[in-house]
C-alpha positions in Angstrom: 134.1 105.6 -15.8 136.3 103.3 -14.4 134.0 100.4 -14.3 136.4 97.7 -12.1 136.6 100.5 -9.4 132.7 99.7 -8.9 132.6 96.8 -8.9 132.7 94.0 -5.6 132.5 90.3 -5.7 131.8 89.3 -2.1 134.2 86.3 0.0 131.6 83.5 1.2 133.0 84.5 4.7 132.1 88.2 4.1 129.4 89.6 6.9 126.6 90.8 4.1 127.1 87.5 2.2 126.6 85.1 5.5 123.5 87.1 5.7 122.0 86.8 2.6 122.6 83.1 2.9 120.5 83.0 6.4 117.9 85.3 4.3 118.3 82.6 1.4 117.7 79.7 3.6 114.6 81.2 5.5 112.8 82.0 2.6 113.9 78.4 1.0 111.8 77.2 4.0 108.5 79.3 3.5 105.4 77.7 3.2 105.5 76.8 -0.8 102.4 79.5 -1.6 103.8 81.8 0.5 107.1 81.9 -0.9 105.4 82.0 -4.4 103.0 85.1 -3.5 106.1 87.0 -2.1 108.0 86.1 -5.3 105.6 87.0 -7.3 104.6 90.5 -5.9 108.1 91.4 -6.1 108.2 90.3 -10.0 105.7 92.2 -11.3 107.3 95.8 -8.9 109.7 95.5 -11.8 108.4 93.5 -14.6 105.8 92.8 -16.8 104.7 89.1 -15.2 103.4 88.0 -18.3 106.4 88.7 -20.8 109.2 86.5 -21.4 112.5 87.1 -23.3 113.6 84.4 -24.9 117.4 83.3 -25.7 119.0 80.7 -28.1 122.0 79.1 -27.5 124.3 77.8 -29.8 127.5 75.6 -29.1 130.4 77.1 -31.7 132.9 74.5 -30.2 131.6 70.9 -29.0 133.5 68.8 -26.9 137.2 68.4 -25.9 137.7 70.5 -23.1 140.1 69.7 -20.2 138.4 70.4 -17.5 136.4 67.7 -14.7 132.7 69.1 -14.5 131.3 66.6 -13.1 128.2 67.2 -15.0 129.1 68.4 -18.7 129.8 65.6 -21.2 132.0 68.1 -23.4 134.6 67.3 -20.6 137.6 65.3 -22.2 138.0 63.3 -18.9 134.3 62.0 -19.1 133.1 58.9 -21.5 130.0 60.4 -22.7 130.4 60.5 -26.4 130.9 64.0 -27.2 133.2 63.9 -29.8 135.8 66.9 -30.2 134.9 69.1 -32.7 136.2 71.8 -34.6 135.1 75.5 -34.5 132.0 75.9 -36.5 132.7 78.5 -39.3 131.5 81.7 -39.3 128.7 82.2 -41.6 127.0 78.9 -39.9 126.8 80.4 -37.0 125.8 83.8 -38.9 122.7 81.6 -40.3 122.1 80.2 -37.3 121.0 83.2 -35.4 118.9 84.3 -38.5 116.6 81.7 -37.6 116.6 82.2 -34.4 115.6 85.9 -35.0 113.1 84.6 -36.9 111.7 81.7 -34.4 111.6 85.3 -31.7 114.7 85.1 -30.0 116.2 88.5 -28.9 119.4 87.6 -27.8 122.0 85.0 -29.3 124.4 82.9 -27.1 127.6 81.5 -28.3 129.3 78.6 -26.0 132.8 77.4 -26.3 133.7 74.1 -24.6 137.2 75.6 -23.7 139.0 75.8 -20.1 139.4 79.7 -21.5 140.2 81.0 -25.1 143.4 81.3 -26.6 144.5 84.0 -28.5 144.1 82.7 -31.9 140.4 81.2 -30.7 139.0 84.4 -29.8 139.5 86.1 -33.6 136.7 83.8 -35.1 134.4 84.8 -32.3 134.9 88.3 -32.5 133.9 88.0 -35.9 131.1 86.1 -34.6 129.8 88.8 -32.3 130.3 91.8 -34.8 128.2 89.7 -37.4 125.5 88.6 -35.1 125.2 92.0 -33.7 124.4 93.4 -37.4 121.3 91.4 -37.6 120.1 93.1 -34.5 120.3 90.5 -31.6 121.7 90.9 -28.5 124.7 89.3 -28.2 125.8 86.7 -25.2 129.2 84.2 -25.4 130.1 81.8 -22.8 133.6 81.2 -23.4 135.1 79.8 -19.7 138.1 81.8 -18.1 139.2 85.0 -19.5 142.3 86.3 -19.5 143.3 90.2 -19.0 142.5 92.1 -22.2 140.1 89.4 -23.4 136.6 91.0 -21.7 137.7 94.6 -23.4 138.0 92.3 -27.0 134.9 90.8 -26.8 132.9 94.2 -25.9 134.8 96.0 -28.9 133.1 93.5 -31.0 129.9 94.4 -29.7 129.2 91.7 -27.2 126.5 92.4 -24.9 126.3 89.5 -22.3 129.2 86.9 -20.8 127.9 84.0 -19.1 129.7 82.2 -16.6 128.2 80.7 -13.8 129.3 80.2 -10.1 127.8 76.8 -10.7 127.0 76.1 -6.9 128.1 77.1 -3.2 131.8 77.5 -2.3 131.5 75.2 -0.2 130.2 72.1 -2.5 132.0 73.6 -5.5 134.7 70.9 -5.0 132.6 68.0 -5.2 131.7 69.1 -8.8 134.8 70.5 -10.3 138.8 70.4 -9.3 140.2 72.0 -12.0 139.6 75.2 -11.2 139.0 77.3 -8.2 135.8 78.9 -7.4 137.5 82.2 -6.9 138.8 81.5 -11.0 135.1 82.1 -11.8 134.9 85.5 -10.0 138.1 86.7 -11.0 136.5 86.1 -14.8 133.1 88.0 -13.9 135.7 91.1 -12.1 136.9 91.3 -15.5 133.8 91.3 -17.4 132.0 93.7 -15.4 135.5 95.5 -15.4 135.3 95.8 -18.8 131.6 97.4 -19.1 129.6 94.4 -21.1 126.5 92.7 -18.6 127.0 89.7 -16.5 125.2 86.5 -16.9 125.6 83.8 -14.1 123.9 81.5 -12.3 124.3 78.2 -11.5 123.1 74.5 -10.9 120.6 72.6 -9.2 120.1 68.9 -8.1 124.0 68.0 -7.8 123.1 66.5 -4.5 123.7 69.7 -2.6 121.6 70.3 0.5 119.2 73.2 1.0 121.2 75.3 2.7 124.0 74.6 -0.3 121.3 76.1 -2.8 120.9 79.1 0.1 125.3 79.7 -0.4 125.1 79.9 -4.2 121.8 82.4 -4.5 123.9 84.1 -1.5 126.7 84.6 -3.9 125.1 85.4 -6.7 123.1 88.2 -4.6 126.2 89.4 -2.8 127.2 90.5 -6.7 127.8 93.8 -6.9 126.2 95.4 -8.9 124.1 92.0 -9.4 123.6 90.0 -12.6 121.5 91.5 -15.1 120.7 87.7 -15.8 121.1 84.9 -14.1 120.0 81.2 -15.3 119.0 78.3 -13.3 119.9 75.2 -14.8 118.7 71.8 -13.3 121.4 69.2 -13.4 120.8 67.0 -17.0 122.2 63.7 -16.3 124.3 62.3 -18.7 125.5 58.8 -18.8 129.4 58.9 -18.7 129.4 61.8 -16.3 130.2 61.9 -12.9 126.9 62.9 -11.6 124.8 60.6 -13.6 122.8 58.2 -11.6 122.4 61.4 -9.1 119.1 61.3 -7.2 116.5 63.0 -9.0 115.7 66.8 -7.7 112.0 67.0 -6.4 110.1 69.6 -9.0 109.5 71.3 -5.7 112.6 72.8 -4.5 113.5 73.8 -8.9 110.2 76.3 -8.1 111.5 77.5 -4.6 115.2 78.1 -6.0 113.6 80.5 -8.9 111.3 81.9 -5.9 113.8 82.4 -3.8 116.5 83.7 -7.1 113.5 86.3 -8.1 113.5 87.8 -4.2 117.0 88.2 -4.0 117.8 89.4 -7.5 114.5 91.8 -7.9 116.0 93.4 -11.5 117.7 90.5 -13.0 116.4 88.3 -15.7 115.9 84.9 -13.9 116.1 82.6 -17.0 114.6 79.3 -16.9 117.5 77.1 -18.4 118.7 73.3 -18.8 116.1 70.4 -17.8 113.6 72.0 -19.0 112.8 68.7 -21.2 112.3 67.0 -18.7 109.9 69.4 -16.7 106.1 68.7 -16.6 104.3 72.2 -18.6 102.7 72.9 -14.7 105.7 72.8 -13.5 107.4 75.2 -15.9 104.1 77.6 -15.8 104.6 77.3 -11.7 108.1 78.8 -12.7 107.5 81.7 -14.5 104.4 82.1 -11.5 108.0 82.6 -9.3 109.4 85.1 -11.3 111.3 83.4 -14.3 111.3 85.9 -17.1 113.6 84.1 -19.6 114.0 80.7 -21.2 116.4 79.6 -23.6 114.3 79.3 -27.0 115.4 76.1 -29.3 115.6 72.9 -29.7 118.6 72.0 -28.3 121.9 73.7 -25.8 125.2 73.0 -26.5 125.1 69.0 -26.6 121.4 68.3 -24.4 117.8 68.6 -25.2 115.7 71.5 -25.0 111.7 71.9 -25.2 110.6 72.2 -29.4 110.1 75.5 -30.5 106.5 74.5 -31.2 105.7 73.1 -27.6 107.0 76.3 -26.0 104.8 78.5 -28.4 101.9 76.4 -27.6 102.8 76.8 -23.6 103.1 80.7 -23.9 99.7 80.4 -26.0 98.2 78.9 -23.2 99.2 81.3 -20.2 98.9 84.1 -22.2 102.5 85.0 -22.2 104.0 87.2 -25.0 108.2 87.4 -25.4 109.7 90.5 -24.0 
């Protein structure tokens, strides 16, 4: 099959995408119970509402890239105190997913903090993914741009998922990042999909983009196709040293309408739960997987910020009577 044939990534001024975005933006405006019953009712057409697969994510290269996100802190250009750090080796990272296997984690994320990998980078990974994949996890890698021929690598290795998200509408995307263009990031999922191994993107809220922002990037994520099998939703950590530190804090409110609205428009896709979930009240997080998130990353920590203990999110899932997928 020739998989790149199949595939379409939609223009923001493409006729089905402008659509989507008006359908985005009207649902974004429901009634808060409404818009939770819809999403709901649609989650459990095609899955079980009270399972939830979990993911860890580990970061195999800290710090140093060249890009401007205005929001990471492994950014070179950024004072945060990341320090730049080599590759981690191998059978650390081998030991790393043993215990996540073991905390019930089905799939195992590797993150780079690289503008895209070089040639000599991507061997180590590779060996990476073929180890990781013996212990049977499912295998995910977040690498940044890839070139040609790089996708068909990693899948010969055994990888199962590539993350890499759209981030945020076309339209804000250059109050975020200049380093690269937005249509970089769909040229990288064209050749993932291209090459046969499951896309994972998504993107981030509480940047300071407006509603009908938030509307553009679940447009574009919707207007995917075929969609993303998963697709996180991050809420903007702020870091001091970063750009968007100091940005003004993203009511708890629209983070439940944006997974509402992500579950309604992506039906099949793994809506995962992801960054700022430390600082998320429980209710809040229970209100979440209520509209439709399925998936959390599982651990205490991604790449360089917090995440929930493994303990607390046991003792959640305990309490709604969730069980992981």
């Amino acid at each position: 099959m020739d998989h790149a044939a199949a595939v379409e990534f939609p223009s923001p001024a493409d006729p089905r995408t402008r659509a989507l975005r008006k359908e985005a933006l009207a649902l974004l405006d429901l009634p808060f119970n409404d818009l939770l019953f819809r999403a709901q009712t649609i989650h459990r057409e095609n899955f079980d509402p009270n399972k939830v697969q979990r993911s860890t994510l580990l970061s195999i290269k800290t710090g140093g890239c060249s890009e401007d996100c205005g929001y990471c802190p492994q950014s070179a250009r950024h004072p945060a105190g990341v320090e730049n750090e080599p590759m981690l080796a191998v059978d650390t990272v081998v030991e790393a997913a043993k215990a996540a296997k073991a905390n019930g984690a089905s799939r195992f994320c590797m993150g780079a903090a690289w503008r895209g990998p070089k040639a000599r980078d991507l061997e180590p990974v590779l060996d990476m993914v073929r180890e990781v994949k013996k212990l049977g996890l499912e295998t995910c890698c977040t690498l940044g741009m890839l070139k040609d021929g790089q996708a068909e690598q990693l899948r010969d290795a055994g990888l199962d998922y590539y993350n890499h998200n759209l981030d945020t509408a076309p339209e804000f995307y250059g109050e975020i990042i200049t380093t690269r263009e937005y249509r970089d990031r769909l040229d990288t999922l064209e050749r993932v999909r291209g090459a046969g191994i499951h896309v994972c993107s998504g993107g981030i809220v509480g940047m300071g983009e407006s509603r009908a922002e938030r509307a553009g990037l679940l447009a574009q994520l919707a207007g995917l196709d075929p969609q993303p099998e998963s697709v996180p939703i991050n809420q903007l950590v702020q870091v001091e040293g970063t750009p968007l530190a100091g940005t003004d804090a993203f009511p708890w409110t629209e983070f439940v309408r944006t997974i509402a609205v992500a579950r309604i428009l992506l039906p099949k896709s793994f809506v995962r739960l992801s960054a700022g979930r430390t600082q998320m009240h429980e209710a809040v997080q229970a209100l979440c997987f209520l509209a439709g998130a399925n998936s959390i990353f599982y651990g205490e920590k991604l790449l360089t910020t917090g995440n929930p203990e493994v303990a607390r999110d046991d003792a959640l899932f305990a309490a709604l009577g969730i069980s992981p997928a």
